[in-house]
C-alpha positions as CSV (number, residue, x, y, z in Angstrom):
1,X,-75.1,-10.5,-90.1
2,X,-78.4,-12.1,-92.1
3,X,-78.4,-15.4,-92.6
4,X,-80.5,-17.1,-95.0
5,X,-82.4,-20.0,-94.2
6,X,-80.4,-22.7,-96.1
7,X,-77.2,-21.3,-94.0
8,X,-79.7,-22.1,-91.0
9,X,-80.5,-25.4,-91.6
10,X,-77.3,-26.5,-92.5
11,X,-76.0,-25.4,-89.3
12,X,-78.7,-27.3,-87.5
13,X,-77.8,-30.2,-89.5
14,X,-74.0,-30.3,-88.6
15,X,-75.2,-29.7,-84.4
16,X,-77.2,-32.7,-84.6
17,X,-74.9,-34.9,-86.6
18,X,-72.2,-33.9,-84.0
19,X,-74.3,-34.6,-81.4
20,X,-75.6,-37.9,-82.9
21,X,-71.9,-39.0,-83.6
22,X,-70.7,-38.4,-79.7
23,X,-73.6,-40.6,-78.4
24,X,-72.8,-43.2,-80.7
25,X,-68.4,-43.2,-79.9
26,X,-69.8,-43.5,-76.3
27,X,-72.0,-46.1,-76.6
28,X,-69.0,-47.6,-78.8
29,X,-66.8,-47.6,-76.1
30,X,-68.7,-48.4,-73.3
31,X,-68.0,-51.8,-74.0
32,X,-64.3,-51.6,-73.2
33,X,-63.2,-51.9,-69.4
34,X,-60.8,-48.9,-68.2
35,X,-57.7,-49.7,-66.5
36,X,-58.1,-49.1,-62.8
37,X,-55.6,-46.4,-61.3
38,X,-53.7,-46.0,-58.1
39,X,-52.7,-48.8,-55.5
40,X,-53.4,-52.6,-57.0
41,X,-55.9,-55.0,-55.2
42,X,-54.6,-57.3,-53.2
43,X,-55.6,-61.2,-54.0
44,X,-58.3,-62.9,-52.1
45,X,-56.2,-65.4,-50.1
46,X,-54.9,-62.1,-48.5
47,X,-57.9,-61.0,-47.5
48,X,-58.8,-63.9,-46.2
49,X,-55.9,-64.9,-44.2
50,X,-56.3,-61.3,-42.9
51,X,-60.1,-61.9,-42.0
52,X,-59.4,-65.4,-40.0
53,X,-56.2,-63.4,-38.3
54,X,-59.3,-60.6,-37.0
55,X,-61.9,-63.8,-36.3
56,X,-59.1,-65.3,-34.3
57,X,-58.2,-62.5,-32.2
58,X,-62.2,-61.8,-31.8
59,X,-62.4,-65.1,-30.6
60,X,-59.3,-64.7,-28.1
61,X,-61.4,-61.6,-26.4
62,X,-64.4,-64.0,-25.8
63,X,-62.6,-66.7,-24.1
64,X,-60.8,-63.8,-22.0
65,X,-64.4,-62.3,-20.8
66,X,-65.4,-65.9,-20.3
67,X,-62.9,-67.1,-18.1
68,X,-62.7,-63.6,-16.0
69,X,-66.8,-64.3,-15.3
């Protein structure tokens, strides 16, 4: 199988216009967010009210070394 140089080039030609054309759909879509799979975030009043619950109880274990001292 000889191939000719004009059967060359244009096969370099189509490699690099592939190439060029999947650099520019994924700097396309780079722009657009993804949806985010698996278990939903909860809201930040929840994790707040779960933070002061764990400050509160941290705070209930100082007072308790305090008063056994």
């Amino acid at each position: 199988m000889d191939l000719s140089g004009l059967e060359v080039w244009i096969i370099i030609i189509l490699v690099v216009g592939i190439i060029a054309s999947n650099l520019a759909v994924l700097k396309y879509s780079a722009k657009f967010k993804m949806p985010q799979f698996g278990e939903p975030k909860k809201p930040n009043s929840d994790n707040n009210a779960d933070n002061s619950h764990k400050t509160e109880n941290a705070t209930d274990d100082n007072s308790d070394t305090e008063t056994n001292k």
